[in-house]
RODO-2510 file (C-alpha; in nm, 4 decimals, decimal comma):
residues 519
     n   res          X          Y          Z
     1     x    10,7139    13,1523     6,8789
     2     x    10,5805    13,4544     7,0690
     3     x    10,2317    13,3774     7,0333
     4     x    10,3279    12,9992     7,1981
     5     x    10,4021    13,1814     7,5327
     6     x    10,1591    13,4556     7,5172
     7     x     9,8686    13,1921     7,4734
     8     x    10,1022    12,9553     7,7728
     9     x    10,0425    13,2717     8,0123
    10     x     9,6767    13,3267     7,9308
    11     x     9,6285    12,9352     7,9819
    12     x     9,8202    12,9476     8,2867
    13     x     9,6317    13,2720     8,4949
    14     x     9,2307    13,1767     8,3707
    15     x     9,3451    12,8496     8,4436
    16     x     9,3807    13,0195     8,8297
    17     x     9,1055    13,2125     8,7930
    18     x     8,8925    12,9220     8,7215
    19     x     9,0302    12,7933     9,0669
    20     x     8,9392    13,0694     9,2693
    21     x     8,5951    13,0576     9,1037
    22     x     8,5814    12,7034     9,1847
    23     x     8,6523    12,7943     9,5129
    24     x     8,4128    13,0296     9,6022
    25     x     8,1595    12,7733     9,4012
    26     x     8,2261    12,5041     9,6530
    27     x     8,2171    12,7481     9,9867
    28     x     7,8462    12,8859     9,8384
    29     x     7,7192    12,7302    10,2495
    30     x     8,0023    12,8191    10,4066
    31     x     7,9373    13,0167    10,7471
    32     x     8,0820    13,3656    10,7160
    33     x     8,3070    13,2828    10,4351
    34     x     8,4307    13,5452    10,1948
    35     x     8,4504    13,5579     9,8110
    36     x     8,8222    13,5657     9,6483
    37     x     8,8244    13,8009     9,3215
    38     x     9,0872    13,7506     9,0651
    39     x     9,2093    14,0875     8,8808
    40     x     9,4632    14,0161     8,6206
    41     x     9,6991    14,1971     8,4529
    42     x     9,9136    14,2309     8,1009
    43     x    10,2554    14,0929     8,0826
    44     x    10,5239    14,3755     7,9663
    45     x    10,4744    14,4436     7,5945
    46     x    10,7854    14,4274     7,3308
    47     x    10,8540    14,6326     7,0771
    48     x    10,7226    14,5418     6,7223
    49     x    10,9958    14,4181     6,4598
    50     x    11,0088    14,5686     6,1704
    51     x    10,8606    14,9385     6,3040
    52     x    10,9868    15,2653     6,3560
    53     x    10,7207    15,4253     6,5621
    54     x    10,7213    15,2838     6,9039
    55     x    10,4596    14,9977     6,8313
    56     x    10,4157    14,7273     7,0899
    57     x    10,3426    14,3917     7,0845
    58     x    10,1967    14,2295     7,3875
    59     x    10,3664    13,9130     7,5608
    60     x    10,0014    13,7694     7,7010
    61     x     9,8303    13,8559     8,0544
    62     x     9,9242    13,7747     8,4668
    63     x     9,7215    13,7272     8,7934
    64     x     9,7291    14,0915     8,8728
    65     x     9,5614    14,0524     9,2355
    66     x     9,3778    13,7965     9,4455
    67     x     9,1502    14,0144     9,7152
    68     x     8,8849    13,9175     9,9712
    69     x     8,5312    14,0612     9,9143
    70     x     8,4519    14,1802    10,2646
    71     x     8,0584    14,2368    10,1515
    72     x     7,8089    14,0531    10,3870
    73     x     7,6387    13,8035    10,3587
    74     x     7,2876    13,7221    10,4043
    75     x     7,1820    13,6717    10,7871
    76     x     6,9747    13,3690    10,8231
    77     x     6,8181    13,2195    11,1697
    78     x     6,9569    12,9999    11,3757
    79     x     6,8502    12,7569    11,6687
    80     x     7,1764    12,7444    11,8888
    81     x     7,1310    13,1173    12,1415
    82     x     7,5335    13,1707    12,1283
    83     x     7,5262    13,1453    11,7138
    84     x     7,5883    13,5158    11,6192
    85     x     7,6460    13,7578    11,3316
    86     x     7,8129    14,0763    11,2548
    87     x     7,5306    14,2933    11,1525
    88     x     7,7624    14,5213    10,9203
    89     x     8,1066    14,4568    10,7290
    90     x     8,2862    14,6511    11,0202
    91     x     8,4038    14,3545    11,2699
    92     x     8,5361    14,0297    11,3084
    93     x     8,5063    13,8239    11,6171
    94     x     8,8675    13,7182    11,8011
    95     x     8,9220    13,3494    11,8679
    96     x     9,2906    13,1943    12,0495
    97     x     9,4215    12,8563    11,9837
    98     x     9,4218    12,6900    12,3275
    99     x     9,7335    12,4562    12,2075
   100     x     9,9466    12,7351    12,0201
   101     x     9,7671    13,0664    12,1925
   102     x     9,7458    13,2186    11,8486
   103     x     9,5060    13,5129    11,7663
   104     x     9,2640    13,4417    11,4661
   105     x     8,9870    13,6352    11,3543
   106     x     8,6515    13,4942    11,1820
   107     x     8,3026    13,5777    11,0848
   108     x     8,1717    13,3004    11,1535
   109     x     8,0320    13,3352    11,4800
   110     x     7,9163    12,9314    11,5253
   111     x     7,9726    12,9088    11,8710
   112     x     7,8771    12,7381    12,2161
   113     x     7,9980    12,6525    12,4967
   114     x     8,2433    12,3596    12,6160
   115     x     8,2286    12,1051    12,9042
   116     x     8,4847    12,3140    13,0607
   117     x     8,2715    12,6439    13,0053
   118     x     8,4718    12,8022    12,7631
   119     x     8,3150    13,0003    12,4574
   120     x     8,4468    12,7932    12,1773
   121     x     8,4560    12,7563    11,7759
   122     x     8,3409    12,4640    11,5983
   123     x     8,7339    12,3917    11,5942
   124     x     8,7756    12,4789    11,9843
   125     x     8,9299    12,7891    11,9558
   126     x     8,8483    13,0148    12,2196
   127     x     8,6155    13,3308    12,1911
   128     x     8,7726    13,6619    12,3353
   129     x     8,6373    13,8856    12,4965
   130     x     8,5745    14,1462    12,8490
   131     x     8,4743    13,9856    13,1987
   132     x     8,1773    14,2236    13,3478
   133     x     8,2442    14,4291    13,5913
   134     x     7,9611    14,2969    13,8971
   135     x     8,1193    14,5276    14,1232
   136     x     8,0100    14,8003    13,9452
   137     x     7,6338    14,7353    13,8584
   138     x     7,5896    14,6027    14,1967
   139     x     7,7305    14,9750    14,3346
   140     x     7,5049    15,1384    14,0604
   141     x     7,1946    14,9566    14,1844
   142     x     7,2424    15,0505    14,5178
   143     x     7,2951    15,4217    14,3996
   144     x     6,9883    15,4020    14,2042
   145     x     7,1823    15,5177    13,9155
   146     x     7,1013    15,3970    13,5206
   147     x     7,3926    15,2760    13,3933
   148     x     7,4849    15,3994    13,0140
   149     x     7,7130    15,0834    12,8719
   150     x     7,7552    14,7377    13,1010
   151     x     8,1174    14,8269    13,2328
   152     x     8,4186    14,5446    13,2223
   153     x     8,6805    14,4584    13,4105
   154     x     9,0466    14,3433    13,3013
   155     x     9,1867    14,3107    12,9487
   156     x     9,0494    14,0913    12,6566
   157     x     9,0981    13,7190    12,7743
   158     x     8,8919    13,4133    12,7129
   159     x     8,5026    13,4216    12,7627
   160     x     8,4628    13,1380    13,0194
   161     x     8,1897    13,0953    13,2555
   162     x     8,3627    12,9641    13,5928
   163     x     8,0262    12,9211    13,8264
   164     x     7,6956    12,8032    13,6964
   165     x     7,5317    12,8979    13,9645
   166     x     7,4292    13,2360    14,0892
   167     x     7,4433    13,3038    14,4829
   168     x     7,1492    13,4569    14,6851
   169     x     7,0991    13,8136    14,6794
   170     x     6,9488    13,9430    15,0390
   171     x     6,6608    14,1833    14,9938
   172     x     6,8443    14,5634    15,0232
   173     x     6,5486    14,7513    14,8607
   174     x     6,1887    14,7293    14,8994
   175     x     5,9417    14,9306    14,7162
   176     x     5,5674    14,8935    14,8377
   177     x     5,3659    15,2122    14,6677
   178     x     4,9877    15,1617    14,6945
   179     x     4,6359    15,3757    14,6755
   180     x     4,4295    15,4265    15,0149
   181     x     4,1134    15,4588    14,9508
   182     x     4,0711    15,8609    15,0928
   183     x     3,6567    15,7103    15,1693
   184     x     3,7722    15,4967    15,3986
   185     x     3,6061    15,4954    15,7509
   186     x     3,8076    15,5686    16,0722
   187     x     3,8071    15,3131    16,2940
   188     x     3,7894    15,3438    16,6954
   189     x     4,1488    15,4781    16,7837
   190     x     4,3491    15,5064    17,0663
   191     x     4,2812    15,7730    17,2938
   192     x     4,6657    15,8581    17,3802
   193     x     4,8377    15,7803    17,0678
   194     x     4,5782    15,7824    16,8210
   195     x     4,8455    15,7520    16,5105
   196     x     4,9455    15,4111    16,6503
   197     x     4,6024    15,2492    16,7180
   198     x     4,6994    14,9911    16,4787
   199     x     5,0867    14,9032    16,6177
   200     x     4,9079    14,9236    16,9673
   201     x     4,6742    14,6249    16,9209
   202     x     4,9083    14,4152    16,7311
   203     x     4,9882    14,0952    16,9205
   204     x     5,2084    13,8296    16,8197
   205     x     5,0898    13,5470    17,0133
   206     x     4,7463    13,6284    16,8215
   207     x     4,5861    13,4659    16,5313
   208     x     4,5216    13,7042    16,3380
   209     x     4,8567    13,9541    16,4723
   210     x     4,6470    14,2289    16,2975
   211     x     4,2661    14,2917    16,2726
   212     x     4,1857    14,6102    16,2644
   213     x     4,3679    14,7535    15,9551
   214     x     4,2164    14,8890    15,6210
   215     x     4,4431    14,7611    15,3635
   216     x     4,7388    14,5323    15,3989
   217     x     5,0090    14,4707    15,0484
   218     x     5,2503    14,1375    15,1038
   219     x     5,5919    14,1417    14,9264
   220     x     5,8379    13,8058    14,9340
   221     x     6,2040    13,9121    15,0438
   222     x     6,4847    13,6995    15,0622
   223     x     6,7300    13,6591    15,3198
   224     x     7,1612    13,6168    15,3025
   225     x     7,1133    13,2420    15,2741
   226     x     6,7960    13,3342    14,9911
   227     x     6,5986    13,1830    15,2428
   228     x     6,1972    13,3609    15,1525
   229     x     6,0203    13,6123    15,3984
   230     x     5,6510    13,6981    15,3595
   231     x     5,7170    14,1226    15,4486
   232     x     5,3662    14,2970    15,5100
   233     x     5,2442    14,5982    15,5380
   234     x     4,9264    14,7265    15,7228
   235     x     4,7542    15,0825    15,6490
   236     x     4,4802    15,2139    15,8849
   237     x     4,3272    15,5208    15,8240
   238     x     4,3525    15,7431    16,1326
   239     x     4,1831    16,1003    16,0285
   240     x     4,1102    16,3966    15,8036
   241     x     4,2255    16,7738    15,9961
   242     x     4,3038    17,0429    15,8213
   243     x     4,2205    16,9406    15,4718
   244     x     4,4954    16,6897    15,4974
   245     x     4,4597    16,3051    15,5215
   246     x     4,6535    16,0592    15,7636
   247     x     4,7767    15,6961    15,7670
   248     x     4,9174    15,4611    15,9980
   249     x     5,1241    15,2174    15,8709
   250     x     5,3369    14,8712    16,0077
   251     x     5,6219    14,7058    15,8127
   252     x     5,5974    14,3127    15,9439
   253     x     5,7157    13,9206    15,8875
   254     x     5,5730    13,6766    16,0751
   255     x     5,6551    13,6408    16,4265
   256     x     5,8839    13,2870    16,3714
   257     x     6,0581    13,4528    16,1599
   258     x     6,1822    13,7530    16,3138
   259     x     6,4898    13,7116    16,5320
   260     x     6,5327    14,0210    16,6124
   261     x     6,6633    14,0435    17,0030
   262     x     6,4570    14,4408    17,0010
   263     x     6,1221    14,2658    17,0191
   264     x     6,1770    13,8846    17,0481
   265     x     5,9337    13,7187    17,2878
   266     x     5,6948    14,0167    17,3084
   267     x     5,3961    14,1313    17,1463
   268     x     5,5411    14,3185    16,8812
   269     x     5,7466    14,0256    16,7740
   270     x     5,7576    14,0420    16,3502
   271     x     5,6911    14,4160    16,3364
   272     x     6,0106    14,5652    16,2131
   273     x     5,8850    14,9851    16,1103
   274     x     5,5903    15,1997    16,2072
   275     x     5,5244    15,5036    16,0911
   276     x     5,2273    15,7568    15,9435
   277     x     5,1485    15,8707    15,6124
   278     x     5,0722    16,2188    15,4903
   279     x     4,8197    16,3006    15,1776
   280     x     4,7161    16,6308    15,0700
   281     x     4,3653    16,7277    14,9643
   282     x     4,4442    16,6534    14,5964
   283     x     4,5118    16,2535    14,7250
   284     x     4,9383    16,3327    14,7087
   285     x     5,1673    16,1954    14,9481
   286     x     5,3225    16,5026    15,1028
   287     x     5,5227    16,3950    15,4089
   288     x     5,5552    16,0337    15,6272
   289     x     5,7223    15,9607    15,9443
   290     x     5,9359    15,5882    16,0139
   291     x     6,0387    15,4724    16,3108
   292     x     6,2195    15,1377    16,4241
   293     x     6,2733    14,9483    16,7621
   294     x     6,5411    15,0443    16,9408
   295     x     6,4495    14,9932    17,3575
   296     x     6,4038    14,6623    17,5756
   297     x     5,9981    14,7361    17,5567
   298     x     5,9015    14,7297    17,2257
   299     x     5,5543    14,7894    17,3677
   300     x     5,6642    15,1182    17,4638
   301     x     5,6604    15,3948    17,1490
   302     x     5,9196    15,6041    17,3243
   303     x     6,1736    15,3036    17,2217
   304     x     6,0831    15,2717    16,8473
   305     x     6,2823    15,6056    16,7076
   306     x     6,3843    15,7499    16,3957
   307     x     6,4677    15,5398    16,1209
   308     x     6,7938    15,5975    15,9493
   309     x     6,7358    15,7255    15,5967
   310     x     6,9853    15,6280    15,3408
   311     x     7,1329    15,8614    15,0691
   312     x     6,8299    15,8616    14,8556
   313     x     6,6364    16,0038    15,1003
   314     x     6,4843    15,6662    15,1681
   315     x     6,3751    15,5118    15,5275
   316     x     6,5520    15,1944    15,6178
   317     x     6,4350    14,9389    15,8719
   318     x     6,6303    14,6201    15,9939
   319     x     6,5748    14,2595    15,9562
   320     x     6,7247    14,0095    16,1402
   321     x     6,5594    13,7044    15,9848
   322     x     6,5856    13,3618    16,1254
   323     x     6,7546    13,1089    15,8962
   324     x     6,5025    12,9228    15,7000
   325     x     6,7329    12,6332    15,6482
   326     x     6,8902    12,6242    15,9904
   327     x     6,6398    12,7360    16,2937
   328     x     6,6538    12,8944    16,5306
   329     x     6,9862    13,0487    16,3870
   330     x     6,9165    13,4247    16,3653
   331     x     7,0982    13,5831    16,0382
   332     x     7,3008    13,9079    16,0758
   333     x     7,0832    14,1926    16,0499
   334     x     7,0086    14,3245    15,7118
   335     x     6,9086    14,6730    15,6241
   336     x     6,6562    14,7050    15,3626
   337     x     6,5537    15,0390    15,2242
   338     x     6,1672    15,0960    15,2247
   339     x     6,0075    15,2770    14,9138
   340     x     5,7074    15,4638    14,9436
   341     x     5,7624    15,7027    14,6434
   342     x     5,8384    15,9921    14,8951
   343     x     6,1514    16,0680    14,9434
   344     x     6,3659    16,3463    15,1293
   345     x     6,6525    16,5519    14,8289
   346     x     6,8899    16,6109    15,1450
   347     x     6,8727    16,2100    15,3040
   348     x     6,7629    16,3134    15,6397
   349     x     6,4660    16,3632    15,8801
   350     x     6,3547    16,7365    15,9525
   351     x     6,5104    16,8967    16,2520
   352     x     6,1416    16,9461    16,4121
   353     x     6,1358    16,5791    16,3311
   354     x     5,9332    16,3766    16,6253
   355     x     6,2510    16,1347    16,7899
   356     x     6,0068    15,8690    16,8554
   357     x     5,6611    15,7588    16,7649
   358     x     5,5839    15,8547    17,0883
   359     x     5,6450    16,2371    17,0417
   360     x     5,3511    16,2218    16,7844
   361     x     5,0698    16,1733    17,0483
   362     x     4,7326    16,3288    16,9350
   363     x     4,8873    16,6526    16,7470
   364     x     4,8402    16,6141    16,3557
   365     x     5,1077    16,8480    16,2460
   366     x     5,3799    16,6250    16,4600
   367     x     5,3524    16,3516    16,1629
   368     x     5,5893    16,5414    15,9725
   369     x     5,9574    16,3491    15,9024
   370     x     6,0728    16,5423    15,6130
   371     x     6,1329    16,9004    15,5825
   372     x     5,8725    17,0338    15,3674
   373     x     6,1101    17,1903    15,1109
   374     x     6,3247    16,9135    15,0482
   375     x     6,0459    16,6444    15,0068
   376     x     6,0093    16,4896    14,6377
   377     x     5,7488    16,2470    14,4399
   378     x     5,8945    15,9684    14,2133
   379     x     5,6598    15,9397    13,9035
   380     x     5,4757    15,6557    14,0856
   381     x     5,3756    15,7203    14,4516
   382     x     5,1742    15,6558    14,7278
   383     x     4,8287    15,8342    14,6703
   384     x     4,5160    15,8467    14,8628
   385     x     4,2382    15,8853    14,6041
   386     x     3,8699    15,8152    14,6263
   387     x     3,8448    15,4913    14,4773
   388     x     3,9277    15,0939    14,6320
   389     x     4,2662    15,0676    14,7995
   390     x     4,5241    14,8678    14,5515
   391     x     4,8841    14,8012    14,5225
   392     x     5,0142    15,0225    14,2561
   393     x     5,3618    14,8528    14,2363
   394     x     5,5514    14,6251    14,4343
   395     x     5,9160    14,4848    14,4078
   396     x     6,2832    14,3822    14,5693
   397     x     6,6006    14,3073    14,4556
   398     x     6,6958    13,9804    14,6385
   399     x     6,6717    13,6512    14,5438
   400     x     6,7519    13,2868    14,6017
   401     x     7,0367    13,0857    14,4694
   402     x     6,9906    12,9436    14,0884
   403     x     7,1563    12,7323    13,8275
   404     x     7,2036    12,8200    13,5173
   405     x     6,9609    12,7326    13,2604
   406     x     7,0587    12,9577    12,9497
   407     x     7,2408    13,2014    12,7659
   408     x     7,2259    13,5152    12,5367
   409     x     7,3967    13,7276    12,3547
   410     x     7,2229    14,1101    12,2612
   411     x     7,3486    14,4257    11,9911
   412     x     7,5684    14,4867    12,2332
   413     x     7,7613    14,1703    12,2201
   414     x     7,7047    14,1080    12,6012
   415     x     7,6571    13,7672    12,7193
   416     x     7,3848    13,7097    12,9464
   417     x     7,2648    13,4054    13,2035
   418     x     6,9324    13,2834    13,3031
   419     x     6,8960    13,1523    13,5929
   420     x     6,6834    12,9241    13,7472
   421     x     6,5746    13,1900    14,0242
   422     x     6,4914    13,3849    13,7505
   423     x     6,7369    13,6544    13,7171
   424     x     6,9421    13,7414    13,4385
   425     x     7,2922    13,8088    13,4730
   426     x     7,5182    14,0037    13,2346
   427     x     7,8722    13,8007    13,2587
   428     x     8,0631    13,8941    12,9336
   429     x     8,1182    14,1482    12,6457
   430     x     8,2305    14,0115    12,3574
   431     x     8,5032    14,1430    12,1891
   432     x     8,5623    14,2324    11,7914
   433     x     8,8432    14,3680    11,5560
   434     x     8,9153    14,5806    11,2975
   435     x     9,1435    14,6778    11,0170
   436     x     9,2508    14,9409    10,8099
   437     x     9,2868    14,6886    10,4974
   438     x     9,0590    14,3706    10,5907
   439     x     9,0787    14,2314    10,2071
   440     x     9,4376    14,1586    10,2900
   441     x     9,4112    13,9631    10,5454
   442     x     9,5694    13,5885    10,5122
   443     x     9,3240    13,2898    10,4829
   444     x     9,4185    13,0401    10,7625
   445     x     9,1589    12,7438    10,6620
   446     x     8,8392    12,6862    10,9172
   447     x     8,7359    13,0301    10,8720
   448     x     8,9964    13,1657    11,0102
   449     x     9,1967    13,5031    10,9384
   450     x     9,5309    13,6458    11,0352
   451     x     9,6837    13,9642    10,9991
   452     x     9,9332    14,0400    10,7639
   453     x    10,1611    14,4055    10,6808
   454     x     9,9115    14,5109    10,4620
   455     x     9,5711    14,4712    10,6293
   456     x     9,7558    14,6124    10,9654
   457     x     9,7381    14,5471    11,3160
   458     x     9,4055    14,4586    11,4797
   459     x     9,2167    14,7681    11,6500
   460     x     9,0006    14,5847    11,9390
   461     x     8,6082    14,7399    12,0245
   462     x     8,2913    14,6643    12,1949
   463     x     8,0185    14,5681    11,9577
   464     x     7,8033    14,9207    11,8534
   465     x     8,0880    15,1533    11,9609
   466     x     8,2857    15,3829    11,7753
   467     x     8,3103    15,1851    11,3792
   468     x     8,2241    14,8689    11,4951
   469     x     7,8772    14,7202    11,3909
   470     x     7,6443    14,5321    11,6242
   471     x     7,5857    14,1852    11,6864
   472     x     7,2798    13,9596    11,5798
   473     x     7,2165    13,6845    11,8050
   474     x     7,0572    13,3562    11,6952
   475     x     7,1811    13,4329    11,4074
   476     x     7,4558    13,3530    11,1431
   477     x     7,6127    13,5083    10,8270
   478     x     7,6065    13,2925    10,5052
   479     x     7,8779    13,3041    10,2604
   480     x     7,8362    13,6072    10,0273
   481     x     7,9410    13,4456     9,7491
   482     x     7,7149    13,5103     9,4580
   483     x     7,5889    13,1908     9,2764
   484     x     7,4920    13,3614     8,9187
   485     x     7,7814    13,6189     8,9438
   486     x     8,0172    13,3204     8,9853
   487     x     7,8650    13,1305     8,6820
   488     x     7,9227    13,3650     8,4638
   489     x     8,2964    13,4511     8,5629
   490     x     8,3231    13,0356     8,5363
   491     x     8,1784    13,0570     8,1608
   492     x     8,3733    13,3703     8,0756
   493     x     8,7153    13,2537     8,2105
   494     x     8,6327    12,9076     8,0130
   495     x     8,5888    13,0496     7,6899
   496     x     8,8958    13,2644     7,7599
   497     x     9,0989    12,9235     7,8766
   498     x     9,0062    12,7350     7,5304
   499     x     9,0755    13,0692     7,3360
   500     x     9,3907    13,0701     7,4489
   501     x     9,4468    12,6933     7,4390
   502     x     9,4038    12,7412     7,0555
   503     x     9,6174    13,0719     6,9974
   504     x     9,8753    12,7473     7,1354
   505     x     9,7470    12,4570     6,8728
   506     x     9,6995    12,7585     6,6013
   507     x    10,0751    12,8622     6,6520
   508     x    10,1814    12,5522     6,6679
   509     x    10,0266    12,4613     6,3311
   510     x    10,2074    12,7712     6,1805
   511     x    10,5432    12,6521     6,3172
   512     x    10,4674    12,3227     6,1338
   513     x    10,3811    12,4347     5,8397
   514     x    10,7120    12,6503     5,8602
   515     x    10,9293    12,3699     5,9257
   516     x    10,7464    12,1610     5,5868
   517     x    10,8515    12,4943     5,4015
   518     x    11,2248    12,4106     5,4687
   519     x    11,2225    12,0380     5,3546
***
């Protein structure tokens, strides 16, 4: 009778285990699905009639253990930019049920974005994750510092994108770094200010404004509105003393579109910095001077006077642009830092420092702004070497208003927009989870895991921090269930199905043939 039940249990648990083989058969495509494995185990044995010696006999075999095979699976391309992977078994991405606000967890990272601008599952559940802190890379651009993770604001919420359109960014920081040619000829200068010759015979209401300059570099800039301004600037070589070199240079927009009340309706309309340039014998930049209206005669030099330097060291001049959209409005003034690759380590002019351009005059060793000591070279600067004037680099930080045209997602799991104005603009950091047991976790249906006692509480990271793997975008994970591995278990637990299917018929034979004995 024994031999019934023991072949009943064995019937009953490969009869399971060809279910959960079937199983992980028929999810073989499914995104980011995991493989079930079946351990079984022996029923408890009796002891063996008719012995004296502790034999057993065994009472047939149990589903020991289900478990989740947390292996992963092949990474394959795909088309859609917010599909992503977990590059690495240690992660899962966090998705909320908008209608029950229950916390899942999944691998498969199919997502995109809803109408309402929500990252979102296939199913609409909601991706979690960290809003970027813009406060903070906008302070750490203006610092000039590099920043060493993209910082986040607030607590893990859902990844939404509110505005899909980026505002205008008014120019704060220009950097204009050129070569002058050092064979350049000097032209006739000006007998009283000879540094100036160039400023001096700039007129507004000209066509050309400028005509005797040796090299001029244009740079768009953008206004508070985004509004564009073509910002120039003019070198003139003025002489060679002493072994060192010197250049004049002017910082200006065109005349219409300056509206600044210092030199509006005069000659010097557009022209918003003046200064001179300082090489060394080698062709080095080694000191410069700035200077910015500040008197009711702009035509005067004694009323264009130090610059104010900014806490890298960096001249600033002031623009008060006239609104592109709306003339003759004049914008609020904007300062905009001016980088010539020369900067001062202590942000401020020299005390022997001229006041104004016109305390230079004729003397060459007045074009000193910086102290000598404190002056320092960025890797690429304005030289003054023997070959063609160029524009070694040129760039700004502003920009016009855009709409959004695309998004990303990096390693990092931060979520970037493209805009139409071309900028790119980090607005989320996707968040994952981890566990101390992950094969315990509860299968929910749609991909979806919970937590349970045994796999423990979700431990919440950034993406290529601490355990956490990173994150592959344009990319998915395929199932990791193993196609010939499978077929064999289905074979194996087949043949062990009908073996025990005719222990059953066998010992029911014997109890016939019993029962025939007694009639």
């Amino acid at each position: 009778m024994s031999a019934i039940w023991t072949g009943v249990s064995g019937m009953l648990s490969y009869s399971q285990g060809i279910a959960t083989t079937s199983n992980n058969l028929a999810n073989t495509n499914t995104t980011g699905y995991k493989s079930s494995r079946m351990l079984f185990a022996d029923l408890i044995s009796t002891m063996a009639g008719g012995t004296s010696d502790g034999s057993q006999i065994g009472m047939g075999v149990q589903v020991g253990s289900t478990s989740m095979d947390t292996g992963v699976g092949s990474l394959t391309s795909a088309s859609n930019s917010m599909d992503m992977a977990i590059d690495g078994e240690r992660g899962y991405f966090i998705v909320k049920n908008p209608d029950n606000d229950k916390t899942y967890y999944t691998r498969d990272g199919s997502f995109n974005f809803d109408t309402s601008g929500y990252l979102v599952s296939e199913t609409g559940n909601q991706v979690q994750g960290w809003a970027v802190d813009q406060a903070a890379i906008t302070a750490a651009k203006k610092a000039g510092t590099t920043l060493s993770t993209v910082p986040t604001t607030g607590t893990v919420t859902d990844i939404q994108i509110k505005d899909f359109r980026i505002d205008p960014q008014a120019t704060s920081t220009v950097t204009m770094i050129a070569n002058l040619d050092s064979t350049a000829e000097t032209g006739d200068l000006d007998a009283a200010d000879p540094y100036f010759t160039m400023f001096k015979s700039y007129d507004a209401t000209s066509d050309p404004t400028v005509s005797d300059y040796d090299y001029s570099s244009q740079i768009t800039v953008y206004d508070s509105e985004g509004g564009a301004h073509e910002l120039t600037t003019y070198y003139s070589k003025v002489k060679d003393a002493n072994g060192k070199e010197y250049w004049e240079y002017m910082v200006t927009v065109p005349p219409g579109e300056d509206g600044s009340s210092a030199t509006d309706g005069t000659t010097k309309d557009g022209v918003l910095m003046i200064g001179t340039m300082t090489f060394s014998s080698q062709g080095e930049m080694e000191n410069l001077t700035a200077f910015t209206p500040s008197g009711s005669d702009p035509t005067n030099l004694s009323n264009w006077t130090q610059a104010s330097v900014d806490s890298n060291g960096v001249p600033q001049l002031n623009a008060s642009f006239v609104s592109t959209t709306n003339s003759p409005t004049v914008l609020a003034s904007q300062a905009i830092s001016y980088k010539t690759g020369l900067t001062s380590t202590d942000g401020a002019w020299s005390a022997r420092a001229p006041a104004s351009a016109a305390a230079i005059g004729d003397v060459a060793a007045a074009n000193a702004g910086y102290d000598s000591s404190t002056t320092k070279n960025a890797v690429t600067c304005t030289t003054n070497y023997a070959t063609s004037s160029y524009t070694l680099s040129s760039n700004q930080d502003g920009y016009p208003s855009g709409e959004l045209e695309s998004t990303s997602v990096d390693e990092n799991g931060v979520v970037s927009g493209t805009f139409s104005n071309g900028q790119t603009k980090q607005l989320w950091v996707v968040a994952l989870a981890d566990f101390k047991s992950p094969t315990d976790l509860s299968r929910e249906g749609n991909n979806l895991l919970s937590a349970t006692e045994a796999s423990g509480t979700a431990s919440i990271g950034r993406a290529n921090t601490g355990v956490f793997d990173g994150i592959a975008g344009y990319t998915l994970e395929s199932s990791n269930v193993d196609l010939a591995t499978e077929m064999v278990n289905l074979i194996t637990l087949q043949r062990a199905f009908q073996s025990n299917s005719k222990v059953v018929s066998t010992a029911d034979e014997m109890m016939q043939k019993a029962l025939e004995i007694k009639h």
